[in-house]
C-alpha positions as CSV (number, residue, x, y, z in Angstrom):
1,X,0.0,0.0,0.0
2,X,1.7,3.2,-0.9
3,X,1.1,6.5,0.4
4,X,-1.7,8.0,-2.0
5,X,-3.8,4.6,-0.7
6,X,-3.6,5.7,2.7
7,X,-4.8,9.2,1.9
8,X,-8.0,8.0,0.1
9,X,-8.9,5.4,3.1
10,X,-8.7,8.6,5.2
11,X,-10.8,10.5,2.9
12,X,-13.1,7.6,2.6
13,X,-13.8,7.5,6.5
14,X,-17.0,8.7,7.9
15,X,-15.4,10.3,10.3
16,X,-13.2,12.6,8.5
17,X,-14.1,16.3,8.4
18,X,-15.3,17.7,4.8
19,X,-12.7,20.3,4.7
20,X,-10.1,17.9,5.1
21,X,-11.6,15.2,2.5
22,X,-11.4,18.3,0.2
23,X,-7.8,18.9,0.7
24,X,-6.8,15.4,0.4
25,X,-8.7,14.9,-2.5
26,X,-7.5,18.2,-4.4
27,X,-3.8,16.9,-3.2
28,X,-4.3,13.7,-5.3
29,X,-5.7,15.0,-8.1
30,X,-2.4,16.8,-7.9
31,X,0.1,14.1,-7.6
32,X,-2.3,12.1,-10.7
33,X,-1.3,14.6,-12.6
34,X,2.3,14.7,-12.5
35,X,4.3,12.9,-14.7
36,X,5.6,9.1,-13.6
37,X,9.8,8.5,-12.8
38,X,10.7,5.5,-14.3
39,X,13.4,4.0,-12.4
40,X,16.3,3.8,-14.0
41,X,18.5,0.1,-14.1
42,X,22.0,2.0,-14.7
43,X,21.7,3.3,-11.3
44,X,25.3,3.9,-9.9
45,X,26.1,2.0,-6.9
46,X,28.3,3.4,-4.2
47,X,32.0,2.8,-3.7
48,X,32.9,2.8,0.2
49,X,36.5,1.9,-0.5
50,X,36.5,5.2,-2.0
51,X,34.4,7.3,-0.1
52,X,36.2,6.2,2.7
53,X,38.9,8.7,1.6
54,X,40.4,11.4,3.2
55,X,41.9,14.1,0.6
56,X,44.3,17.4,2.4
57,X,44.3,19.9,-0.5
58,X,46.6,22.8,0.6
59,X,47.1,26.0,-2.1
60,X,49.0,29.2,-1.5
61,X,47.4,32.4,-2.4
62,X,49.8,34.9,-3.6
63,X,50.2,37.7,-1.0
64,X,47.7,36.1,1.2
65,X,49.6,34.7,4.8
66,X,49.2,31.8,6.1
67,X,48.8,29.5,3.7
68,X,45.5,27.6,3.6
């Protein structure tokens, strides 16, 4: 059950308020309308060997004390 399912069981209910079956309702039609992500296969997968990583870059600006 996703999220949007959830909404509409709690617009459904007897015991939800009008003004709030309104909002939820206006907030679907909303997300119906928005375009679909497919998900993508060539989804890049993490390298902790790398990440894991610590880089020190140090540069020296000319005229500029200390060096950073």
């Amino acid at each position: 059950m996703d999220n949007s399912d959830k909404f509409r069981k709690i617009a459904q209910a007897k015991e939800t308020p009008p003004e709030v079956v309104k909002i939820i309702t206006d907030m679907l039609d909303l997300v119906d309308m928005m375009p679909k992500r497919s998900k993508s296969k060539n989804v890049p997968t993490e390298n902790k060997e790398r990440n894991s990583a610590t880089y020190e870059i140090r540069t020296k600006l000319k005229d500029f004390r200390p060096s950073i």
